[in-house]
C-alpha positions in Angstrom: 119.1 93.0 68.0 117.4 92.9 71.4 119.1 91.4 74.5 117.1 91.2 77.6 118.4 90.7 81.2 117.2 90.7 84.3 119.5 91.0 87.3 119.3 92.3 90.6 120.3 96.4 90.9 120.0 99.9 92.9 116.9 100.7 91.1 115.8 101.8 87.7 118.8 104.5 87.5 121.2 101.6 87.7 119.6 99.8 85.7 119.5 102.2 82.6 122.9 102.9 82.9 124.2 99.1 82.9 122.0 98.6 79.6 123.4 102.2 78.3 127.2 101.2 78.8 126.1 97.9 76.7 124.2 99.7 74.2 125.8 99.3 70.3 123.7 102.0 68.8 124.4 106.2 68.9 120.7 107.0 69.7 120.1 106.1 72.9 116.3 106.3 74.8 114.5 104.6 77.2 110.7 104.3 77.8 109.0 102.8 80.7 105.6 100.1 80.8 103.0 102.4 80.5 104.3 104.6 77.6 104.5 104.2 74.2 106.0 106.2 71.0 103.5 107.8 68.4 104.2 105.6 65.3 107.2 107.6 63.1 108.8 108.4 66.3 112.2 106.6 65.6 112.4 107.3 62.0 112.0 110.7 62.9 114.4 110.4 65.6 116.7 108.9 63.2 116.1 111.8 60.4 117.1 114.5 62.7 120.2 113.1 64.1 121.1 112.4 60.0 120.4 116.2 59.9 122.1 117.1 62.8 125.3 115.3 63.4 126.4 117.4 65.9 123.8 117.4 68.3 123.9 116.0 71.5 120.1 115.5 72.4 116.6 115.5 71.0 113.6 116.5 72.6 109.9 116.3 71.6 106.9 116.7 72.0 104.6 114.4 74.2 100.9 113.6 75.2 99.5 112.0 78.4 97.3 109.8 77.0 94.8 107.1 78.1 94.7 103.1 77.1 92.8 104.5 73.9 95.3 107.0 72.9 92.9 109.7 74.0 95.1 112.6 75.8 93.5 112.4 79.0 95.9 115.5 80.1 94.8 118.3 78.3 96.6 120.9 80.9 99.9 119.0 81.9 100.7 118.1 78.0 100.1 122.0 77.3 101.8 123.0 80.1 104.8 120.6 79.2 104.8 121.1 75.3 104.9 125.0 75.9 108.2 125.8 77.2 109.5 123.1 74.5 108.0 125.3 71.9 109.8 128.1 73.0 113.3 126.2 73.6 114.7 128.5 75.9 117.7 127.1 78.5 116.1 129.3 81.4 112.6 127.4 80.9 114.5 124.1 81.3 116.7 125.9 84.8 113.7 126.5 86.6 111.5 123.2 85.5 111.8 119.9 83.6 108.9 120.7 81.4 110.5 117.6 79.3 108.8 114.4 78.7 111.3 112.0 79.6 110.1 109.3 76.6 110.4 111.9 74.4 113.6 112.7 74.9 116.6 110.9 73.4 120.6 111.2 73.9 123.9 110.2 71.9 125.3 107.6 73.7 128.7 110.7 73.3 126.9 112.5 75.3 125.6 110.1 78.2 129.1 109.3 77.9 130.3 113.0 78.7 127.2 113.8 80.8 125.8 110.6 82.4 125.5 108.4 84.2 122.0 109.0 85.0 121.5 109.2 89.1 118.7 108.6 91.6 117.2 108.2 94.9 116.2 104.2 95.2 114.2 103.4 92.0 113.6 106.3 90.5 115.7 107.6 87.9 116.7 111.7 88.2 117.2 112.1 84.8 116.3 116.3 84.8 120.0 116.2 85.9 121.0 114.6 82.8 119.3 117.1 80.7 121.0 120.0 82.6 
């Protein structure tokens, strides 16, 4: 099911975590107006946290693309995808190499972690992923 609402907020950060708290599901995500998911995503999403119950996040892989699908980004989506590859905790200390579309949490662990903070209407979310 998919509610909508619109109500006035602090920004984007507030935002996501009012529709976070709300949120029936254990997989929780959040992409904004000018991204999109490669088609599988979620059943892959979905396959992995079947595979790994105990996990608290997932993170993949991501390509800055154009309105064709066309990565437009060959440099930032290597530099990005690289230190994911390697998934090392000191890569992710000393930059968020993370795509934040790709990257989905169990609504445990925005529980335990969260809520998400920000600075007007942008959404810090690297301190999440700490």
């Amino acid at each position: 099911m998919i509610r909508y609402q619109s109500k006035k907020d602090r920004g984007q950060w507030d935002a996501l975590n009012k529709g976070f708290a709300k949120a029936k599901g254990d997989i929780l995500g959040f992409i904004n107006a000018d991204d999109v998911y490669k088609k599988g995503a979620f059943k892959e999403i979905v396959r992995l946290c079947k595979l790994n119950p105990e996990e608290l996040w997932f993170a993949g892989r991501g390509d800055v693309i154009n309105t064709k699908g066309d990565c437009r980004a060959l440099l930032p989506t290597i530099y990005k995808n690289f230190p994911l590859s390697l998934n090392m905790r000191f890569f992710l200390l000393i930059t968020n190499y993370l795509m934040q579309p790709s990257v989905f949490i169990t609504k445990k662990a925005w529980r335990s972690f969260g809520p998400f903070v920000g600075v007007g209407r942008f959404v810090m979310e690297y301190n999440t992923w700490l």
